[in-house]
The first five atom37 places (N, CA, C, CB, O) and aatype in JSON, in Angstrom:
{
  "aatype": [20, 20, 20, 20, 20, 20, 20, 20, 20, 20, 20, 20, 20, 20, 20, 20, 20, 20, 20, 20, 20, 20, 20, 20, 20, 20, 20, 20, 20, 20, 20, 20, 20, 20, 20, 20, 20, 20, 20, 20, 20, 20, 20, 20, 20, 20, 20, 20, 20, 20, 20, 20, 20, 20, 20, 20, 20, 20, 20, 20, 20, 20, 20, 20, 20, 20, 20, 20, 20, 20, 20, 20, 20, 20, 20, 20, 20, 20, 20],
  "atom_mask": [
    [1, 1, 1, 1, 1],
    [1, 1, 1, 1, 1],
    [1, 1, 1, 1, 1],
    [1, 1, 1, 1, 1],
    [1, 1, 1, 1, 1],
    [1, 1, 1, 1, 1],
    [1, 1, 1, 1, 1],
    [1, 1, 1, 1, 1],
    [1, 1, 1, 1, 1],
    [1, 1, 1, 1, 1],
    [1, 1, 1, 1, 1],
    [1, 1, 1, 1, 1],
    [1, 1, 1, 1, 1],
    [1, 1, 1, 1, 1],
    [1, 1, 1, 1, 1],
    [1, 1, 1, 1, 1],
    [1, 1, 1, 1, 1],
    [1, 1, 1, 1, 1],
    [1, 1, 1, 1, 1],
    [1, 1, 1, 1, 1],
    [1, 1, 1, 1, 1],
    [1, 1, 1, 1, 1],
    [1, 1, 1, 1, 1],
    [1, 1, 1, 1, 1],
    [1, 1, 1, 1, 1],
    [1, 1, 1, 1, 1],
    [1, 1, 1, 1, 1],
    [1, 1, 1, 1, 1],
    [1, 1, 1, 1, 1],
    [1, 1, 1, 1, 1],
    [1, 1, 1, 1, 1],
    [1, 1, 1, 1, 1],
    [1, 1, 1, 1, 1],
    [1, 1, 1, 1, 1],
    [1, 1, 1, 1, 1],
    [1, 1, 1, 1, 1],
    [1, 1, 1, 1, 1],
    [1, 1, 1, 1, 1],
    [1, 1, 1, 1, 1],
    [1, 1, 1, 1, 1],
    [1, 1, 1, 1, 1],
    [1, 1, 1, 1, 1],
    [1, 1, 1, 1, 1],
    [1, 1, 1, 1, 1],
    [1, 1, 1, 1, 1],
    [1, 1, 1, 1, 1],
    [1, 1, 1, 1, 1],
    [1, 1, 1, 1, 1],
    [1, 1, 1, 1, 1],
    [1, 1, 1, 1, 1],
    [1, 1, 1, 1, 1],
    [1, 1, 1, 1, 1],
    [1, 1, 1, 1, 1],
    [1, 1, 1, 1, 1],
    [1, 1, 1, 1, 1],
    [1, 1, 1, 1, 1],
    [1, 1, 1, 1, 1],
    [1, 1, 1, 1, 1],
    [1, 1, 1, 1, 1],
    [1, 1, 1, 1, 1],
    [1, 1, 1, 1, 1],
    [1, 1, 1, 1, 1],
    [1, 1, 1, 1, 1],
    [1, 1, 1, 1, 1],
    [1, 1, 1, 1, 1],
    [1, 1, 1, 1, 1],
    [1, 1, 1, 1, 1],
    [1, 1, 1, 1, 1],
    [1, 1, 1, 1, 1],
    [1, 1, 1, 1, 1],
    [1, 1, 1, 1, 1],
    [1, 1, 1, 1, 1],
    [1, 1, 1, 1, 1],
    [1, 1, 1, 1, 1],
    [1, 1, 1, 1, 1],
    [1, 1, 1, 1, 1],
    [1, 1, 1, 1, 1],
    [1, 1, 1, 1, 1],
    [1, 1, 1, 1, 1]
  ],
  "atom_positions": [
    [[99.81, 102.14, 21.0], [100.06, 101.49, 19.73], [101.48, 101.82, 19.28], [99.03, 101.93, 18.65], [101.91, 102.96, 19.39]],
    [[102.2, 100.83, 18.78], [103.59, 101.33, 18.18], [103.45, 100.81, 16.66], [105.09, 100.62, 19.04], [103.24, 99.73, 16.11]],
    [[103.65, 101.98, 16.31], [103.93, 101.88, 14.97], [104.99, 102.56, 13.79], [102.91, 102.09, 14.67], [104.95, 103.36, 12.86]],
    [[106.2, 101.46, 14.7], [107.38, 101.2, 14.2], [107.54, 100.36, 12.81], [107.99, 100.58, 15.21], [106.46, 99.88, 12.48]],
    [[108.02, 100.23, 12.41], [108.48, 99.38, 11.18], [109.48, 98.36, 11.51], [109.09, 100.26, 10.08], [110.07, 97.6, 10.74]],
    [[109.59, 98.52, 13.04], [110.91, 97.42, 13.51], [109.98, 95.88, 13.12], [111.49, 97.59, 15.78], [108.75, 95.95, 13.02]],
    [[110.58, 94.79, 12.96], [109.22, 93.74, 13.22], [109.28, 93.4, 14.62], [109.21, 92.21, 12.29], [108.26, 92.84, 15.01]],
    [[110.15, 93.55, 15.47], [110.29, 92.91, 16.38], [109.35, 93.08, 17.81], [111.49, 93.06, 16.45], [110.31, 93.52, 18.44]],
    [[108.5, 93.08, 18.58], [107.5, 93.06, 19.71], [107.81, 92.24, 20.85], [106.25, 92.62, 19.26], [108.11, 91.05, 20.84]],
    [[107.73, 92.85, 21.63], [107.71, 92.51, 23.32], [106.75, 91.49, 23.54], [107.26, 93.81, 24.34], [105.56, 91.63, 23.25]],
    [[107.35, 90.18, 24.17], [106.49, 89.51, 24.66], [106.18, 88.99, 26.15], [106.6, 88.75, 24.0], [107.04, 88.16, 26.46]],
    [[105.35, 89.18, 27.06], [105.97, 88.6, 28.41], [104.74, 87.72, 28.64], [106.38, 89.8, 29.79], [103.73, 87.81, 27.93]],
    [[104.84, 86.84, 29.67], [103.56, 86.4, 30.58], [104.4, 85.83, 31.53], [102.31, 85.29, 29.95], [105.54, 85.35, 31.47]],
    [[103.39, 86.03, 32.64], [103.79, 85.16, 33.91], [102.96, 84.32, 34.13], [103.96, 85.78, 35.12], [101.86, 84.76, 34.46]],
    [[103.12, 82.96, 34.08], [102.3, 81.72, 34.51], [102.72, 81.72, 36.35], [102.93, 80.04, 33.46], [103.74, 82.0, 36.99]],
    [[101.5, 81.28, 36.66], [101.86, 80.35, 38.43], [102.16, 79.57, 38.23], [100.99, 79.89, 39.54], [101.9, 78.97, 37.19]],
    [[102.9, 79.12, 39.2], [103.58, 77.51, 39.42], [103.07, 77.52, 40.88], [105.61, 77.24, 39.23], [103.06, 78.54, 41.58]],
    [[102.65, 76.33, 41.28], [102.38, 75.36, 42.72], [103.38, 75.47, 43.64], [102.3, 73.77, 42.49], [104.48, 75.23, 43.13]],
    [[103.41, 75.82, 45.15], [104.8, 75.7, 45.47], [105.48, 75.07, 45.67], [105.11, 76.01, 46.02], [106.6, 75.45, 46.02]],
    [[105.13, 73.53, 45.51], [105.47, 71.99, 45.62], [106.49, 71.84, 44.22], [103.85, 70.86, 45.55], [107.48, 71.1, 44.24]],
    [[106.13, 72.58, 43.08], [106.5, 72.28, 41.71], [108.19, 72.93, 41.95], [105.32, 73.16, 40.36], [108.52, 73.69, 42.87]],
    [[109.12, 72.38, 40.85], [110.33, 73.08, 40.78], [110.48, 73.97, 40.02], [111.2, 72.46, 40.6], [110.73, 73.46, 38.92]],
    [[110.46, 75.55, 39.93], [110.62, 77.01, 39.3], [111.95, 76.63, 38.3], [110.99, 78.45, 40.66], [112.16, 77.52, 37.48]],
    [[112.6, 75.8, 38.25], [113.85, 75.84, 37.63], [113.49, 74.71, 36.24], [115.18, 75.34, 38.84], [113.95, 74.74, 35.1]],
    [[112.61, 73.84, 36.81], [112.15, 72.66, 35.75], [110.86, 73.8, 35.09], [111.42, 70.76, 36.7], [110.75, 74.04, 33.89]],
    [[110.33, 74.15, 35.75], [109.27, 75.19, 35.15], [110.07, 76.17, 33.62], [108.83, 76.48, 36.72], [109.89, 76.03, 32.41]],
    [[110.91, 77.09, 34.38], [111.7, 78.06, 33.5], [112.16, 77.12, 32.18], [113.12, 78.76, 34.41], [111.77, 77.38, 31.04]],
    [[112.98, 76.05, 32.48], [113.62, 75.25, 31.34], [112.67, 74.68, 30.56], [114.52, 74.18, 31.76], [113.06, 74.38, 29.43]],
    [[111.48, 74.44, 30.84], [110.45, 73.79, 30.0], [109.92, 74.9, 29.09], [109.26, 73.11, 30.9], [109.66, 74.89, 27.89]],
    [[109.81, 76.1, 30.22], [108.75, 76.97, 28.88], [109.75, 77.64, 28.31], [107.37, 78.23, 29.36], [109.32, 78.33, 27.38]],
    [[111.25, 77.75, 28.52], [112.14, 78.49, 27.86], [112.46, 77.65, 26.54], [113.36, 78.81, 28.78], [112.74, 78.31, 25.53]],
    [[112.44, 76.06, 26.44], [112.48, 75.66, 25.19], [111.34, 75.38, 24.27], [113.11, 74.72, 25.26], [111.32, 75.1, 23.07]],
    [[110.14, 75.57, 25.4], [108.89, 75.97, 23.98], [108.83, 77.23, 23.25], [107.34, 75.99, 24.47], [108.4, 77.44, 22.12]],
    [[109.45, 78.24, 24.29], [109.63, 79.4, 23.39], [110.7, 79.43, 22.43], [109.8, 80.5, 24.13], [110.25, 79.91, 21.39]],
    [[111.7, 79.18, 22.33], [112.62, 79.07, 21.36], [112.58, 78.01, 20.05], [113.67, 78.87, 22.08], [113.33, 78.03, 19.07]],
    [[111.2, 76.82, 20.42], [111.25, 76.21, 19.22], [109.92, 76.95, 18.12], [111.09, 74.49, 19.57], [109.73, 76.5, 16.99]],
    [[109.21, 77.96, 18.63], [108.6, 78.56, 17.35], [109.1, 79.69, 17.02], [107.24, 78.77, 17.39], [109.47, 80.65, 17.71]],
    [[109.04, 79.36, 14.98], [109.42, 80.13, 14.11], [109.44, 81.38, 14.29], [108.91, 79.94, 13.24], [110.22, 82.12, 13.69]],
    [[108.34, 81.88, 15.38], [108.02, 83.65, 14.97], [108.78, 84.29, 16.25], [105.97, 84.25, 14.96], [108.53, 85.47, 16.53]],
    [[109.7, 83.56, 17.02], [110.66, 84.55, 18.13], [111.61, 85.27, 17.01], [111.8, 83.48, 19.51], [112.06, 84.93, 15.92]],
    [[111.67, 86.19, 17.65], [112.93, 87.16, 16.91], [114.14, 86.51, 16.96], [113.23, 88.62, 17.63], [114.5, 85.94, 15.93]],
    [[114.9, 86.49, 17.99], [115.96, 85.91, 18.43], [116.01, 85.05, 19.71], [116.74, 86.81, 18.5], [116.24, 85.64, 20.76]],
    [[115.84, 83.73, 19.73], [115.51, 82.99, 20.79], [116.96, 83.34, 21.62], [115.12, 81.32, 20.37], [116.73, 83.86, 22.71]],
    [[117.81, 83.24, 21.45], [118.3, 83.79, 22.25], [118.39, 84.7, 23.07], [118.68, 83.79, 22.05], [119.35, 84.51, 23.82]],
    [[117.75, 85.75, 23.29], [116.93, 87.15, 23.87], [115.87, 86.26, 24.77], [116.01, 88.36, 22.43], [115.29, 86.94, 25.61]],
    [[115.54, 84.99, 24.73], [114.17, 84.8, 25.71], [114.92, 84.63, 27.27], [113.07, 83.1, 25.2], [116.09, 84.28, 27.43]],
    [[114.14, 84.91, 28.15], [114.39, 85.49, 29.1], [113.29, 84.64, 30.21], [114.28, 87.06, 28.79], [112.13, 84.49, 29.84]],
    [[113.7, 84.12, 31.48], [112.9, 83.72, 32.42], [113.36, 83.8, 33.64], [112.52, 82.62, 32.22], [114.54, 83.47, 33.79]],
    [[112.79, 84.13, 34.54], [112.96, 84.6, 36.1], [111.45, 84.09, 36.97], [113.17, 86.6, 36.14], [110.42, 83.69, 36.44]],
    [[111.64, 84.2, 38.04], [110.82, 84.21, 39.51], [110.88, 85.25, 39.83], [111.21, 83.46, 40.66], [111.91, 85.77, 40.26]],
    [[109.63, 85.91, 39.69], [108.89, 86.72, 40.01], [108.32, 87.13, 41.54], [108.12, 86.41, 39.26], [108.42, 88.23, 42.07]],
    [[107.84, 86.21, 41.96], [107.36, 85.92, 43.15], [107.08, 84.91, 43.51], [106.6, 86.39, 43.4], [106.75, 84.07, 42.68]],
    [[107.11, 84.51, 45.26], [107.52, 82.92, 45.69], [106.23, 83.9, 46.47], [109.42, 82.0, 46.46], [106.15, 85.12, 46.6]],
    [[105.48, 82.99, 46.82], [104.58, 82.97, 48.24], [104.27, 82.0, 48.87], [103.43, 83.43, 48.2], [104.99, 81.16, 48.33]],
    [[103.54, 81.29, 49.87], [103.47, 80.41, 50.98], [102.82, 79.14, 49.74], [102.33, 81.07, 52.57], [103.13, 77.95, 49.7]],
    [[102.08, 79.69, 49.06], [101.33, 78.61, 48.22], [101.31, 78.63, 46.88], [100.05, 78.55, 48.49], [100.75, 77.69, 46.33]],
    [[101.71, 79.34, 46.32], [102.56, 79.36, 45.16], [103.89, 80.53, 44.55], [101.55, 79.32, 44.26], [104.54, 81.33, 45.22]],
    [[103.94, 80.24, 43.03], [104.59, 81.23, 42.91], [104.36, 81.71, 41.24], [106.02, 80.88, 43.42], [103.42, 81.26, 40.58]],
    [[105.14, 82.48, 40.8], [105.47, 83.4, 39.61], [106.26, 83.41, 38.86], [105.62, 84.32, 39.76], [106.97, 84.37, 39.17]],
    [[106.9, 82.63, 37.45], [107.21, 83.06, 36.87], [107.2, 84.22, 35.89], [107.26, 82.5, 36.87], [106.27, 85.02, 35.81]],
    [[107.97, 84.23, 35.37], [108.43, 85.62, 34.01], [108.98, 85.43, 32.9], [109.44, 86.65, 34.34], [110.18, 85.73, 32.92]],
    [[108.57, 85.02, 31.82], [108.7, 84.94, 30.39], [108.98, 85.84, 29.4], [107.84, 84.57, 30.03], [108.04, 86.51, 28.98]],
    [[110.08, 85.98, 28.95], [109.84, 87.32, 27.68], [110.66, 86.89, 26.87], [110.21, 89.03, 27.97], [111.33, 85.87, 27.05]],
    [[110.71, 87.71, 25.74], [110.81, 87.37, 24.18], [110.83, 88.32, 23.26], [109.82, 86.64, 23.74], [110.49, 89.42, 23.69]],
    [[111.11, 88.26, 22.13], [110.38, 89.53, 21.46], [110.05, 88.49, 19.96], [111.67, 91.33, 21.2], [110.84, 87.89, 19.25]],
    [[108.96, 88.57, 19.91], [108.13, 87.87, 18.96], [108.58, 88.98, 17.46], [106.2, 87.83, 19.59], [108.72, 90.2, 17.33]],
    [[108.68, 87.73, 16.49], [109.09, 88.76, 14.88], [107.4, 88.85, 13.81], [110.81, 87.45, 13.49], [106.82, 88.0, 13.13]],
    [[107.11, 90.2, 14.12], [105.81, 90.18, 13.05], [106.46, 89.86, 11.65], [104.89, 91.8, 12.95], [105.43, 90.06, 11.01]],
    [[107.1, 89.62, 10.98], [106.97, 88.97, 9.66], [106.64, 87.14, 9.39], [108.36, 89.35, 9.05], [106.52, 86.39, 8.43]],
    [[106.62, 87.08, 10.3], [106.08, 85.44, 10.37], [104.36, 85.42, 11.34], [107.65, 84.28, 11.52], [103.38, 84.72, 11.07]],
    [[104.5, 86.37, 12.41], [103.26, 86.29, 12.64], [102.67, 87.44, 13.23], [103.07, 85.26, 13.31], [103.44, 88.4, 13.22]],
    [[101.38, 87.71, 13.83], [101.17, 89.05, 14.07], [101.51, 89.32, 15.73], [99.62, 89.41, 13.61], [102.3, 88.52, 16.23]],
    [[101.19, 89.94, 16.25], [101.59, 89.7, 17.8], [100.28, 88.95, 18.33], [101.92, 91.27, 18.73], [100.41, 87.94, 19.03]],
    [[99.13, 89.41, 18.03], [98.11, 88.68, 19.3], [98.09, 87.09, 18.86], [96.18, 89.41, 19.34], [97.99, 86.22, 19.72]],
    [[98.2, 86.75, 17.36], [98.52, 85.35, 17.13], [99.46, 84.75, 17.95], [98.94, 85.16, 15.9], [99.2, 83.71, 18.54]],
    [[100.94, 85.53, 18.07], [102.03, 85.18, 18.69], [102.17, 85.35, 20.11], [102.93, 85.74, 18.13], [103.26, 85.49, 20.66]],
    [[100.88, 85.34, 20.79], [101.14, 85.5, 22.14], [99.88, 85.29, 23.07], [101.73, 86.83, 22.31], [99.64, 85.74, 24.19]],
    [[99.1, 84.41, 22.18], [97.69, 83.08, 22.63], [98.35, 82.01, 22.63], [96.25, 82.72, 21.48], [97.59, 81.08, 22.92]],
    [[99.26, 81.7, 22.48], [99.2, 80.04, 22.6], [99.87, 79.94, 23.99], [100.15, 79.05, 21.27], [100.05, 78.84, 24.51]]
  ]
}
């Protein structure tokens, strides 16, 4: 548990991608859904990489740091 007074919280997930799909159209898509809601700290800080490539799919990497004064973290990191 952190219980800082900063508002700011770590956010990551890694979705799969198909290995047919493009990792680069992937990254740019979920990098501007993350930056269009209110509760990122600083969208600029969001962050995406490939994680892992394998024969049949692969891994992205998402992060962020979500601002608790607009929302709480587990709200801010279900959708």
């Amino acid at each position: 548990m952190n219980s800082s007074n900063k508002p700011a919280r770590r956010f990551t997930f890694n979705p799969g991608i198909d290995v047919d799909d493009n990792p680069v159209d992937g990254m740019t898509v979920g990098l501007a859904a993350m930056k269009s809601f209110k509760f990122i700290f600083d969208a600029s800080t969001a962050t995406a990489d490939i994680t892992n490539v394998g024969a049949f799919n692969g891994v992205l990497r998402f992060s962020t740091m979500v601002d608790t004064n607009f929302t709480d973290v587990l709200k801010g990191t279900v959708l």
